[in-house]
C-alpha positions in Angstrom: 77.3 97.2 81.8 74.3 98.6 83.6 72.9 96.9 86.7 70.3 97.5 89.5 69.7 96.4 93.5 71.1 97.2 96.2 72.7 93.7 97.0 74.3 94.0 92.9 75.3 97.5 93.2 77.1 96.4 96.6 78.9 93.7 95.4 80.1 95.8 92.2 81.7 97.7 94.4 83.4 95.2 96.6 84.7 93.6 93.8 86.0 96.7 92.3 84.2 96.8 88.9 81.5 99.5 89.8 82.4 102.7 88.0 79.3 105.0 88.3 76.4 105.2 90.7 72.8 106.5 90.5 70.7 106.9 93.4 67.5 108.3 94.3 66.9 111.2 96.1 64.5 109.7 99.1 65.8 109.6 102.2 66.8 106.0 102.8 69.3 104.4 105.0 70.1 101.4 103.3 71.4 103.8 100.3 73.0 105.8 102.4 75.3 103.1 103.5 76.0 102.3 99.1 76.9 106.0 99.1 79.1 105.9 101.8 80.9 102.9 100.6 81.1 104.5 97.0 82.7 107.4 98.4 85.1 105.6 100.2 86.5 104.5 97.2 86.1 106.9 95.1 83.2 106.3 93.2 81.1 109.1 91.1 77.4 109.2 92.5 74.7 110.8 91.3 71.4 111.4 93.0 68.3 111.5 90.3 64.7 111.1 90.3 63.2 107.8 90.4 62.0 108.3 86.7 66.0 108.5 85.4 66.1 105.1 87.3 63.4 103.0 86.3 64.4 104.4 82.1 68.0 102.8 82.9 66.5 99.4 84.6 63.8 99.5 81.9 61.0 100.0 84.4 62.3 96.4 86.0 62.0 97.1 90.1 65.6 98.8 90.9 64.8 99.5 94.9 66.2 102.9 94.1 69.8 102.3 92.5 71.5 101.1 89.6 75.3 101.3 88.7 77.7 101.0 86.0 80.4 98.2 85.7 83.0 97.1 83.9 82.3 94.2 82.0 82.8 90.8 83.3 86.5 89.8 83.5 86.7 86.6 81.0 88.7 83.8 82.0 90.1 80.5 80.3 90.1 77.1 81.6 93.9 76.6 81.8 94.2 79.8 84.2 91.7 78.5 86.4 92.7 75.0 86.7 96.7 75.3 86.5 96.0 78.1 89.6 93.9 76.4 91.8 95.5 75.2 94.6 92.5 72.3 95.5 90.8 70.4 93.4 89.0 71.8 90.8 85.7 72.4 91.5 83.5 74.1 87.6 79.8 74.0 86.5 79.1 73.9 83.1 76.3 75.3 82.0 74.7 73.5 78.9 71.6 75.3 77.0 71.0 77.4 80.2 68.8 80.1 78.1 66.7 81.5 81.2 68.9 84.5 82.9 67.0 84.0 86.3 68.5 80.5 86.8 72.0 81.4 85.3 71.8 84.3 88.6 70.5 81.5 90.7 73.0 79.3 89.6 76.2 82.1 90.3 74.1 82.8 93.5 74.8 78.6 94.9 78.4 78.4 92.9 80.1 81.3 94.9 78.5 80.3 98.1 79.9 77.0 97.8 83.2 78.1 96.5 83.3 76.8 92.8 86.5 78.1 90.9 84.4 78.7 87.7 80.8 78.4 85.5 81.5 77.4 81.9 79.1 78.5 79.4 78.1 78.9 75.9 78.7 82.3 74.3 76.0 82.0 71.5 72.1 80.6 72.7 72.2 80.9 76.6 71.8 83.4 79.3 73.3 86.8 78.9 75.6 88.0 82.1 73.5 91.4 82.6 71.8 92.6 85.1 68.6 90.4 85.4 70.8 87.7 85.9 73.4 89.8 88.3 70.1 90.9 90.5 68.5 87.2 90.4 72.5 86.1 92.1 72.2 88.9 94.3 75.6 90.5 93.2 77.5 87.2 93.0 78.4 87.5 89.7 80.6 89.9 90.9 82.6 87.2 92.4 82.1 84.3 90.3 85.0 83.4 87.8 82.8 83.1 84.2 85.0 81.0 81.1 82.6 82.1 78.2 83.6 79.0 75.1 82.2 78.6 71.7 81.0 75.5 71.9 80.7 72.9 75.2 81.6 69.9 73.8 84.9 71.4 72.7 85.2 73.2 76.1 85.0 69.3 78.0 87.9 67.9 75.9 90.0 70.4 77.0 88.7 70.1 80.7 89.5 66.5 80.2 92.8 67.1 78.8 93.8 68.5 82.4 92.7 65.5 84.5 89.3 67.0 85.5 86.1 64.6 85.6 83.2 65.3 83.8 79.9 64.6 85.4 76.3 65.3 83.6 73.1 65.5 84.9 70.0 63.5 83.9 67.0 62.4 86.2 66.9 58.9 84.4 70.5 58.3 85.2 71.3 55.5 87.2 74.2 56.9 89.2 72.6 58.9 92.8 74.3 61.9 93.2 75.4 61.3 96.3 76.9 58.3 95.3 79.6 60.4 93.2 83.2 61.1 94.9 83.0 64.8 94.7 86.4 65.1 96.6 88.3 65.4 93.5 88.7 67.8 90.3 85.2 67.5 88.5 83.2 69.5 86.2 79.4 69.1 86.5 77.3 69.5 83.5 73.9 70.9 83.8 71.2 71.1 81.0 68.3 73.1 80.1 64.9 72.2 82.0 63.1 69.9 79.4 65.8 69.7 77.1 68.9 68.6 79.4 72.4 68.0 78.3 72.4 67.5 74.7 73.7 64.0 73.0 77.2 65.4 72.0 78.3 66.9 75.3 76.2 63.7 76.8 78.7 61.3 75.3 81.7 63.3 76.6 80.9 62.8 80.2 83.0 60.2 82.1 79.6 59.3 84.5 76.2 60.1 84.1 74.2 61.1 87.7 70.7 61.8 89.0 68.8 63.7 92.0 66.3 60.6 92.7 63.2 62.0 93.3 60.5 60.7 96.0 56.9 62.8 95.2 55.3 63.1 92.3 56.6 65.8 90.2 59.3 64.5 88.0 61.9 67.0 88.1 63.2 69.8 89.7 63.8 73.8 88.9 67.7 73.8 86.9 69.4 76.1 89.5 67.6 74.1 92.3 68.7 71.0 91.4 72.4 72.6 91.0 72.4 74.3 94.4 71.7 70.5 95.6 74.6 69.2 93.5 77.3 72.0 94.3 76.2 71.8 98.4 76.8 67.8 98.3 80.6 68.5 96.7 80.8 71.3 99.4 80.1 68.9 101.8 82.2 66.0 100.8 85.1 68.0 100.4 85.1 70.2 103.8 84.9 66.5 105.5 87.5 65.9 104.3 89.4 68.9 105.0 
């Protein structure tokens, strides 16, 4: 898989999927410091015109880099939750079609420490490098279990003791309200669409993020940055 930035092409190689580097050939320190960690470990870098660049990011701003990694590592829901030593802690990711919020998403998940995003394998975001420049290199990090279908993918959640929470602004429930201290899954939907009827009906509670102004709703990865902090929260007060 191709991907571009500094901040992705950085965390590639942290995480220990980058295989291949290009860089340009100006003089800048910031790439100097990729190239020296590349080296340390061995990586192959190659210094090209800017023009090699922008044909691989597809003339998408690349800040003078783009790398080669393995493919996402593909996990399953029993390794995740039979490992984890804590409560369970997953977003699933229903309809999510827009790969600037799936990377905005990955961005809030690893900061606040979430074992693992579910999502769809057919109609949603792809894991490439839009969305792996959008997270700024967290999806380097972030644990991905790609399923067939979601409403399959929360009976088996279920089937492990997890709780399944979804999303809706007309729900009753505040989010705040919720007892994020133990294993849940939250469901998130597409922005105008939002969790669709059959993976709706599989949720054990149904919670909102009430709003005070006058626009109705709020940006997908926004609103799931508010809900993931709010767990984070609950759960290191009680630590």
């Amino acid at each position: 898989m191709i991907i571009y930035g500094i901040n992705s092409v950085v965390e590639a190689i942290r995480a220990g999927i980058a295989r291949k580097i290009w860089l340009s050939n100006r003089d800048d320190r910031r790439l100097a410091q990729v190239l020296s960690m590349a080296k340390r470990q061995g990586i192959e870098v190659r210094r090209v015109e800017n023009a090699v660049l922008n044909q691989f990011s597809q003339g998408v701003a690349n800040q003078g880099i783009v790398g080669e990694v393995a493919n996402p590592r593909k996990h399953s829901i029993e390794e995740l939750i039979v490992n984890s030593s804590r409560p369970t802690l997953i977003v699933v990711l229903d309809g999510i079609e827009d790969p600037q919020n799936l990377g905005a998403i990955a961005r809030s998940a690893e900061a606040a420490a979430v074992d693992a995003i579910v999502h769809q394998t057919r109609r949603s975001a792809k894991v490439g490098a839009v969305a792996t420049k959008v997270s700024a290199g967290a999806l380097a990090h972030v644990k991905l279990v790609p399923v067939v279908n979601i409403s399959r993918a929360l009976d088996e959640i279920k089937n492990f003791g997890v709780w399944i929470v979804g999303f809706e602004a007309k729900a009753d429930i505040p989010y705040y309200a919720l007892d994020m201290t133990q294993s849940i899954a939250l469901v998130v939907g597409a922005e105008g669409k939002g969790i669709r009827r059959l993976v709706r009906e599989k949720c054990d509670w149904l919670a909102s993020i009430p709003m005070h102004g006058h626009v109705s709703s709020l940006n997908v990865s926004v609103a799931t940055g508010i809900l993931l902090f709010e767990a984070l929260r609950q759960r290191t007060k009680v630590i």
